[in-house]
C-alpha positions in Angstrom: -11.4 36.9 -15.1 -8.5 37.2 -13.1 -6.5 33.8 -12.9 -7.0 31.8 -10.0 -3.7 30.4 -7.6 -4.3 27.1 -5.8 -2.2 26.7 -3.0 -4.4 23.9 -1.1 -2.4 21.1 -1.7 -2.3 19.5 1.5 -6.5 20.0 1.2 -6.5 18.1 -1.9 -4.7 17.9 -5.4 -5.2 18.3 -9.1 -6.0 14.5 -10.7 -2.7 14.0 -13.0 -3.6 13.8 -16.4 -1.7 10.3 -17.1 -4.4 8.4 -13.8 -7.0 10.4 -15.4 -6.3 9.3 -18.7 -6.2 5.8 -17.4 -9.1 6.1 -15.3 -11.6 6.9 -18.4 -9.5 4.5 -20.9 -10.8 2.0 -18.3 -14.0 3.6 -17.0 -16.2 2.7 -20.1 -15.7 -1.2 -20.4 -14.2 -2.0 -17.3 -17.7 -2.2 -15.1 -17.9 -5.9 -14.5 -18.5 -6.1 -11.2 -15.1 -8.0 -9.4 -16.5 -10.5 -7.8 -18.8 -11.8 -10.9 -17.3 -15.3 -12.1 -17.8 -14.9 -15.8 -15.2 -13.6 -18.3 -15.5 -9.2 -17.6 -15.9 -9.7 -14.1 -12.9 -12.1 -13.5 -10.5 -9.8 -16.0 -12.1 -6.9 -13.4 -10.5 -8.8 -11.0 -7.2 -10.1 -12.4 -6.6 -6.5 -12.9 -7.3 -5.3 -9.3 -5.4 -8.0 -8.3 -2.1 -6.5 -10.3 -2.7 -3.0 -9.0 -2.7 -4.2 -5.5 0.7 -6.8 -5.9 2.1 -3.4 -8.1 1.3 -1.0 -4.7 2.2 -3.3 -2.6 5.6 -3.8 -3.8 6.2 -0.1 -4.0 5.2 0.1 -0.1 7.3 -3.1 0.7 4.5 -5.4 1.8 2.7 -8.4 1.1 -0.3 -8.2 -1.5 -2.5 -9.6 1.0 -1.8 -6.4 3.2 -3.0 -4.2 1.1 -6.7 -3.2 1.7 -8.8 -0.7 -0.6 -10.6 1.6 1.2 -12.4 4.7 0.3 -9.9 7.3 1.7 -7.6 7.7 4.8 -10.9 8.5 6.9 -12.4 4.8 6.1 -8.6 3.7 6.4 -8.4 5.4 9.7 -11.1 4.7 11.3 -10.8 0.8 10.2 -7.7 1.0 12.0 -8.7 1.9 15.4 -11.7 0.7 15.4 -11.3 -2.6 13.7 -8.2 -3.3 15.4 -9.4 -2.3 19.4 -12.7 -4.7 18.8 -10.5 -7.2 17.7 -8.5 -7.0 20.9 -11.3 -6.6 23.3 -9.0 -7.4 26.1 -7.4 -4.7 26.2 -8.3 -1.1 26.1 -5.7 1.2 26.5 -4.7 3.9 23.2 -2.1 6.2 22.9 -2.7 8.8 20.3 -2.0 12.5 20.0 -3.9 15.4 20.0 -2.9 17.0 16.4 -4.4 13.6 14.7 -6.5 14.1 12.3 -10.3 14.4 13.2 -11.1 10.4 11.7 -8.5 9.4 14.5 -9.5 11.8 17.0 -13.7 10.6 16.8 -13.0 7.0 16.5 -10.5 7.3 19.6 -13.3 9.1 21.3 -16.0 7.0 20.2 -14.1 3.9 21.6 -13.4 5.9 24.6 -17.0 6.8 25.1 -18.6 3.5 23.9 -16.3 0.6 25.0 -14.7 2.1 27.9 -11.0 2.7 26.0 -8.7 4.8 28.4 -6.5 7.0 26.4 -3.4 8.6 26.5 -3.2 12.3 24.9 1.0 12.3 23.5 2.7 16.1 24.6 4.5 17.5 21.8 7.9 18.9 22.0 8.6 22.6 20.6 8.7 21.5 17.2 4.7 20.3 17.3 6.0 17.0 17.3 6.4 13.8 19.4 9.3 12.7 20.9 9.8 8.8 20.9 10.5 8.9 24.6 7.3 10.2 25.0 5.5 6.8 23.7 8.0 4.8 25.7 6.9 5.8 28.8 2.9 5.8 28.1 3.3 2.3 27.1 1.3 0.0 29.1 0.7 -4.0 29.6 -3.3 -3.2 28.0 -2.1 -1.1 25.6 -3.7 -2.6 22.4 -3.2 0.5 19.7 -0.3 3.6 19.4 -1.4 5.9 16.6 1.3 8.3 15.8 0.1 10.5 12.3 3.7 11.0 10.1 3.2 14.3 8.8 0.6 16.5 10.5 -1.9 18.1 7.8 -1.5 21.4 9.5 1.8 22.7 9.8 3.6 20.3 8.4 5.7 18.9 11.5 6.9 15.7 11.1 6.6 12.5 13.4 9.7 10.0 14.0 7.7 7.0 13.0 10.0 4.4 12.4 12.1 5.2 16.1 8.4 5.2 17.6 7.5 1.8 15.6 10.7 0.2 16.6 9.7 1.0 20.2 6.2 -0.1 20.1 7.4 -3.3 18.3 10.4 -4.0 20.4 8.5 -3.0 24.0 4.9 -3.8 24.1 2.5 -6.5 22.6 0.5 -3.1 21.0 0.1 -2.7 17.3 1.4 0.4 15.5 -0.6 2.7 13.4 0.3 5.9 11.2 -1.6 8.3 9.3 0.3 8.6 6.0 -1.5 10.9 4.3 0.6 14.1 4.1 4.0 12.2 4.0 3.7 9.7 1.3 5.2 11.3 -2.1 6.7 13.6 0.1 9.3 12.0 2.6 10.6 8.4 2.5 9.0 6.1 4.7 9.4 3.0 6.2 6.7 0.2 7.0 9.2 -2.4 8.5 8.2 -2.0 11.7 4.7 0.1 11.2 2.0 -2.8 11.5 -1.2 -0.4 10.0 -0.7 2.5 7.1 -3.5 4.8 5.8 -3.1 6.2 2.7 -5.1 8.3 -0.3 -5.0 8.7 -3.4 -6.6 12.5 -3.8 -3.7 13.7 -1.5 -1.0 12.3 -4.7 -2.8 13.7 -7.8 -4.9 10.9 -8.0 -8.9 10.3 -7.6 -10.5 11.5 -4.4 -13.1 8.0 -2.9 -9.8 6.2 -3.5 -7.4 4.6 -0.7 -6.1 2.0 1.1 -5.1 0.7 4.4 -1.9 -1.5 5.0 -2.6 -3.9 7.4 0.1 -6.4 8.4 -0.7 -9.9 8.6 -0.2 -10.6 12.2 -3.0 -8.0 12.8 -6.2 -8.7 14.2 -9.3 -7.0 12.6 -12.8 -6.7 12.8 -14.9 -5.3 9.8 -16.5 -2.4 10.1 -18.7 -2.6 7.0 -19.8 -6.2 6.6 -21.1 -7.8 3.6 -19.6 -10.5 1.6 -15.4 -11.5 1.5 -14.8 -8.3 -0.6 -10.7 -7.3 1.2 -10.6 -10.6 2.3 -14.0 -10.0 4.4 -12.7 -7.0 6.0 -14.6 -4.3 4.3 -17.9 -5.7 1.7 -19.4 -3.8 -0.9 -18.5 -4.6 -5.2 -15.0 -2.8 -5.2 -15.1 0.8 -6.8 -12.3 -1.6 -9.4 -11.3 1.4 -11.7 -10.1 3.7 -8.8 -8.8 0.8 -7.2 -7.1 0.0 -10.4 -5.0 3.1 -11.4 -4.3 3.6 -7.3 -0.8 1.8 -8.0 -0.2 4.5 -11.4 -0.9 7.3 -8.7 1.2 6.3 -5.7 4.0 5.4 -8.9 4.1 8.7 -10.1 4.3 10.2 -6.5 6.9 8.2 -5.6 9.0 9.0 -8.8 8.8 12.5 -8.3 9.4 12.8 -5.0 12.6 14.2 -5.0 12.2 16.4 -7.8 8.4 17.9 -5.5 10.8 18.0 -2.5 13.9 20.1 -4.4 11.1 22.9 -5.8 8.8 23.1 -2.9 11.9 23.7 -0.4 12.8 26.5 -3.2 9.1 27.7 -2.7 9.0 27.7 0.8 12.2 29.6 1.5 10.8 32.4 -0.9 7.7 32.5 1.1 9.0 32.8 4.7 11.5 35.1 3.5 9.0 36.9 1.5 6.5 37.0 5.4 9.0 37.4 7.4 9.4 40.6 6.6 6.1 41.8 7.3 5.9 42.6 10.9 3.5 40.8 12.9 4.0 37.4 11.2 4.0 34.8 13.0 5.3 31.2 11.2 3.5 28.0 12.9 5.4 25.7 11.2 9.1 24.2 12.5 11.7 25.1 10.2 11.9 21.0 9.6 8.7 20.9 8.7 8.1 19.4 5.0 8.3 22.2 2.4 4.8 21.6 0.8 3.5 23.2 4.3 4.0 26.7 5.7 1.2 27.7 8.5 1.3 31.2 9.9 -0.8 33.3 11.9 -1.2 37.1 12.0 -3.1 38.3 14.7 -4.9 41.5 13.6 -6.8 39.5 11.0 -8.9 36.5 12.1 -8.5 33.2 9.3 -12.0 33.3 7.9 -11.4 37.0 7.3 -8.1 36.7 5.7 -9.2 33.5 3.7 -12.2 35.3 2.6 -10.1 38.3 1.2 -7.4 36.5 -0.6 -10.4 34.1 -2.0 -11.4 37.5 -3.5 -8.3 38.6 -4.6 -7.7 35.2 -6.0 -5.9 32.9 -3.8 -6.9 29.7 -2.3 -5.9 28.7 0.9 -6.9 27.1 4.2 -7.1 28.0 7.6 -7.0 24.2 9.2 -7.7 21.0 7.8 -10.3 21.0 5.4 -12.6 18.6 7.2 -11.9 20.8 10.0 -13.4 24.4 7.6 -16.7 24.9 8.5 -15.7 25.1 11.9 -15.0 28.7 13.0 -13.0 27.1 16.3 -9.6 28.1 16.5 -6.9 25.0 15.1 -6.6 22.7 17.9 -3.6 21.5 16.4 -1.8 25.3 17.4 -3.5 24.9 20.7 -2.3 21.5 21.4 1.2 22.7 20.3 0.9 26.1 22.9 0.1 28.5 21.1 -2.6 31.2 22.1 -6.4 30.8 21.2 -5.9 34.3 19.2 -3.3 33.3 17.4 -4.4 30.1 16.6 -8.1 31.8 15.2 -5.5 34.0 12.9 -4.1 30.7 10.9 -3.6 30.4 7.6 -2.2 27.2 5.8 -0.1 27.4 2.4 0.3 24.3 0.6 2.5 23.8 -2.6 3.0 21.4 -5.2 5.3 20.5 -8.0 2.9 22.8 -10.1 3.2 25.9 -7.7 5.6 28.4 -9.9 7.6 31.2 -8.3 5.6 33.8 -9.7 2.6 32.8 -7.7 4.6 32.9 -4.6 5.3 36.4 -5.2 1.9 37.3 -6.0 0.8 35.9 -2.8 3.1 37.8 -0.7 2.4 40.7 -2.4 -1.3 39.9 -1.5 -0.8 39.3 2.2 0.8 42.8 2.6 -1.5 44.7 0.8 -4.0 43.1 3.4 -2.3 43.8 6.3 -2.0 47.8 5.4 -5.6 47.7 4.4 -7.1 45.5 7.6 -3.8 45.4 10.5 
């Protein structure tokens, strides 16, 4: 069988054996449910308990505002909604349009159910947001800015903390980012950021695993109630193992983030070099886009064909965000950055990791001209 090249990072990542090795050390008498007040249950607990201080001190916040969620779409979705019925004063959001689809549906949903009015952020040439842009959307009823750090996409990156500093320093609104393709990947800062979505399948780790920072100052309604599971903010017993070996995922990812950044930039300059030279390429993604993301279009071969043809030649890839696959829409995040409605139905999206090698770079370029003499 000829060997399979995964280059779907950004769509989700291989489990590192050390968090899986923990994971089913722990898995087989670790069941206790948390909450339960004899002996198993209370060491369930006490050990939750350390993961969260241990992830919390790697994010630079308080224990206590650190959440466990089930993935950055509970985490997202917590955040605008939890936070907006909390404040139900005010009803103005600022969001953009290249969010991912858990902020874009909860946005609407408040929008369509609660009356929200919301503000759509334009992006400058580089598929991003200019902080100036947030400055002068700001309003007096504004109640939520939700600014995603690193879109899932193409890779374009968000100034977060100058946007944070703004909302913090200028308005009475709270702060949200979708961290999801940044952490592990750039530094960031949650000084000034008041709510964080995170998880964990995104950094090697287990997918159903997550979290949500959430400052202390923040107002919050539950979305799933139940008992004082996340100090009352989301019920259900605690998946405790995944919860556990969260803080030896977002460890590891954050030790090797320099050494992921150092070879993917290697990768990535190989593979627009390696495109650029085949005439009709078109590159999505902003040269200061993170290196783990390279999107590009070519316009004589629609994505689901292309994605179809190197699955069969044995490459996996993406067209859009993989919540976003089944649809055979073209990428609203090219259209929202300007881009035509051909060539954002021609997308594809290469992701890399630490385990991408050169050699399957090559291949792949090798693969994409061999399709475009045989279909362009």
């Amino acid at each position: 069988m000829k060997r399979r090249v995964y280059l779907d990072h950004a769509g989700t990542t291989k489990p590192d054996p050390e968090v899986l090795k923990t994971y089913t050390a722990l898995l087989a008498d670790h069941y206790a449910n948390s909450e339960s007040l004899y002996d198993e249950g209370s060491e369930v607990h006490r050990m939750m308990e350390k993961a969260r201080s241990a992830a919390a001190g790697l994010l630079g916040v308080s224990p206590s505002e650190l959440i466990f969620t089930g993935g950055s779409c509970e985490s997202n979705s917590m955040a605008v909604k939890g936070t907006l019925l909390a404040c139900p004063t005010k009803k103005h959001i600022i969001t953009t349009p290249i969010e991912h689809s858990s902020i874009l549906n909860a946005v609407k949903q408040m929008e369509r159910l609660f009356g929200c009015h919301v503000t759509w952020l334009r992006l400058n040439e580089h598929g991003a947001v200019d902080a100036q842009e947030v400055r002068n959307a700001l309003r007096p009823d504004t109640a939520l800015v939700s600014v995603m750090c690193v879109n899932n996409e193409t890779g374009a990156v968000n100034p977060i903390e100058e946007i944070a500093s703004i909302v913090k320093k200028e308005s009475h609104a709270y702060f949200h980012s979708d961290l999801t393709q940044a952490i592990g990947k750039i530094p960031v800062s949650l000084v000034n950021v008041d709510l964080a979505s995170i998880s964990a399948h995104k950094l090697h780790g287990l997918k159903g695993s997550g979290i949500l920072v959430k400052k202390t100052h923040v107002p919050m309604e539950p979305l799933i109630s139940g008992g004082e599971q996340e100090y009352g903010l989301r019920g259900g017993t605690a998946n405790a193992v995944a919860d556990i070996v969260f803080a030896k995922t977002l460890r590891l990812a954050l030790e090797r983030q320099a050494q992921t950044a150092a070879h993917t930039a290697k990768l990535n300059q190989r593979l627009r070099q390696g495109l650029s030279e085949i005439e009709g390429i078109e590159f999505n993604s902003p040269d200061n886009a993170i290196p783990e993301v390279l999107n590009f279009s070519y316009e004589a071969i629609p994505s689901e064909v292309m994605q179809n043809e190197l699955n069969r030649r044995g490459f996996m890839v993406s067209a859009r965000s993989t919540c976003e696959s089944n649809s055979n829409n073209p990428s609203y995040v090219l259209l929202a950055m300007g881009c035509s409605e051909r060539r954002a139905s021609c997308s594809i999206r290469v992701s890399l990791s630490l385990e991408t090698t050169e050699a399957e770079i090559d291949a792949f370029i090798e693969a994409v001209k061999e399709m475009v003499q045989q279909y362009g």
